[in-house]
FITORLO-857770 format. One record per residue (C-alpha): x, y, z. Coordinates in steps of 0.25 Angstrom, whole numbers, plus 5000, padded with zeros to 4 digits. Layout:
N
XYZ ...
! end
This chain:
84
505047044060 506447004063 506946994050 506547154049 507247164060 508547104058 508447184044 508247324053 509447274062 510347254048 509847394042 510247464056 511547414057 511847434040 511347584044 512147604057 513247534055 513247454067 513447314068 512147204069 512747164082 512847304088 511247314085 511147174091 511847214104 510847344102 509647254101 509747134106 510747144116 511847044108 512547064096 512146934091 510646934094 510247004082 510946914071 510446784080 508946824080 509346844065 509846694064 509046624073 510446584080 510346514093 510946564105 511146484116 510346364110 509246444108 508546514096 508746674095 507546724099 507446884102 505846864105 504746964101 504947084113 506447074110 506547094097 505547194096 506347274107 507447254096 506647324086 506247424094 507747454096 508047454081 507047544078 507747654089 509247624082 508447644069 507947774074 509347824078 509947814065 508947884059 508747924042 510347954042 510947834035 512147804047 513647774044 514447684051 515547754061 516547834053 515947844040 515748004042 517148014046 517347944032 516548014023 517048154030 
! end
């Protein structure tokens, strides 16, 4: 389950354009939270641990972002300007 997850998150990000850290702020509140629950990093001397109802709030977040974006594949900030 969070393996699937974290994958989402990466796909999201490579879609959008934005950074893992701005979808960690997004979900979690902290840039750093998704890739320490990722890890398995310590913080504070103690392990990462999102628990159940947190992490499935986080989902439930994704799918929303997920929704936003829609069937149109999404380019990163001035790549229409680019292409034009």
């Amino acid at each position: 389950m969070l393996l699937d997850f974290i994958e989402r998150c990466d796909a999201y990000c490579a879609r959008t354009g934005r950074s893992r850290e701005w979808l960690s702020k997004r979900l979690f509140g902290s840039a750093r939270a998704l890739r320490e629950v990722e890890a398995g990093r310590k913080t504070n001397g103690k392990d990462r641990d999102i628990g159940v109802r947190r992490l499935q709030r986080a989902m439930d977040d994704l799918v929303l972002l997920e929704g936003d974006i829609g069937d149109a594949p999404i380019q990163p900030a001035g790549a229409q300007e680019a292409a034009a």
